[in-house]
N, C-alpha and C positions, 0 to 999 in steps of 0.2 A: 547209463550208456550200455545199450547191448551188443556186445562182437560176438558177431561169427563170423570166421575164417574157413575158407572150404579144408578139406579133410588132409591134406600133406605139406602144407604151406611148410618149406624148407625157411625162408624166412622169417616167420612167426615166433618172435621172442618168447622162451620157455616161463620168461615170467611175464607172459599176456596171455592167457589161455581163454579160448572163447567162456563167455560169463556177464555178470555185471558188474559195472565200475561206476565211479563216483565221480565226476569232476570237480577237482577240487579248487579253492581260491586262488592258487597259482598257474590252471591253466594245463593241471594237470590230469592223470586220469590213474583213480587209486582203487585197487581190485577190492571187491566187495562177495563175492561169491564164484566161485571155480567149478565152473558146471561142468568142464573136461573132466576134471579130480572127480566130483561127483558121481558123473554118468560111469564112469570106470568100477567102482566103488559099489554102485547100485544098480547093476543093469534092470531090463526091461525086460517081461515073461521069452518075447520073441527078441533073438535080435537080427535085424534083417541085411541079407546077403552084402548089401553093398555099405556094411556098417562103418560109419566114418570114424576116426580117432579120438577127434575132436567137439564130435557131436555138432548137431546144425541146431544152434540157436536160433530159429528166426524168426521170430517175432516178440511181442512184449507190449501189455501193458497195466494200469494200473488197476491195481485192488486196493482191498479194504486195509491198510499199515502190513501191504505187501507188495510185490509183484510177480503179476500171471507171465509165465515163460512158457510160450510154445517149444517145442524140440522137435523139428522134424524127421531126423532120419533116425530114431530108435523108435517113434512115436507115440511121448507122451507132452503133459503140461506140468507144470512145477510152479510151486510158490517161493520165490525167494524173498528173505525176510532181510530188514535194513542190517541187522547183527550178521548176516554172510550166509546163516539157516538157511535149506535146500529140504524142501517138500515135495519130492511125488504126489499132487494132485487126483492124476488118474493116468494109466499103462493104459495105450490104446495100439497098442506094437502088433498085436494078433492080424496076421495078413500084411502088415508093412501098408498102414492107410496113407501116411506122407501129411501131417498134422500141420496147414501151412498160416492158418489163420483163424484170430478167434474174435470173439467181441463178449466184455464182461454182461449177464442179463442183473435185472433190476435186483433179484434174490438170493446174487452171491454166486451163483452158479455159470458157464461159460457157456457157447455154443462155437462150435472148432470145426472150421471146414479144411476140407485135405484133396490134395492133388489126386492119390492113388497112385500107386506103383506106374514102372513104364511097362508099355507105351500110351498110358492115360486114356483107357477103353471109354467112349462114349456114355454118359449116364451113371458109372459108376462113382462119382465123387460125391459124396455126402456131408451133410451137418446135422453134426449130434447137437443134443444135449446134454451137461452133464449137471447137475444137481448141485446143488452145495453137500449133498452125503454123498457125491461121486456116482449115485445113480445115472445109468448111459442109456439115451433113449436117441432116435432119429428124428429131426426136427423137419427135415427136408430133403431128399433123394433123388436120385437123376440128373442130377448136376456131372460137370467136367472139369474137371482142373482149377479148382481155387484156390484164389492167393490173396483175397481179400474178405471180411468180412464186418458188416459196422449193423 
């Protein structure tokens, strides 16, 4: 299970911190990784103006005896391991890209499409590549505001 919760949630129980969690045989949900704690802990080269507390997890999905974590408002990707382990992938924070979607490719490596900062100028949203050695190349450009990618 991946939570994110927007950035001031007064509500937001101090032991439910956007992350991932486990559900477990009773129905319940047992934290597995604290990617608040984390992102605190290991910031990002940039971190951009409207940096949330909480970090924006949004997205997620599976790898190889991991899982791919998008982070959008510091903007990077993270591997987190079933042990609670938290891997910076790759920092793509430079310019504040808005990192909202990815899809894993056949070789281990992702391709991650991003909103782009507001007010999401025409053309400017792109999809990288990123390598399995974290090599960043452009796969596709001109694009506007994504939030999906398969």
């Amino acid at each position: 299970i991946l939570q994110d919760s927007e950035d001031d949630r007064g509500d937001l129980a101090a032991t439910q911190p956007n992350g991932v969690y486990r559900a477990t045989a009773d129905g319940t949900a047992e934290l597995v990784a604290d990617i608040t704690k984390w992102m605190i802990e290991n910031p990002t080269k940039e971190i951009p103006y409207d940096r949330g507390k909480l970090g924006e997890t949004f997205g997620m999905r599976a790898g190889d005896g991991f899982l791919w974590v998008v982070e959008s408002n510091e903007g990077q990707i993270l591997k987190v391991f079933p042990d609670g382990r938290i891997e910076r992938f790759v920092d793509l924070s430079e310019g504040h890209p808005v990192p909202t979607c990815m899809a894993v490719g056949d070789d281990g490596g992702v391709f991650v499409g991003n909103l782009t900062d507001a007010p999401y100028p025409d053309g400017t949203a792109v999809v990288h590549r990123i390598a399995p050695d974290g090599a960043e190349s452009d796969a596709w450009t001109g694009l506007t505001m994504l939030t999906g990618l398969t």
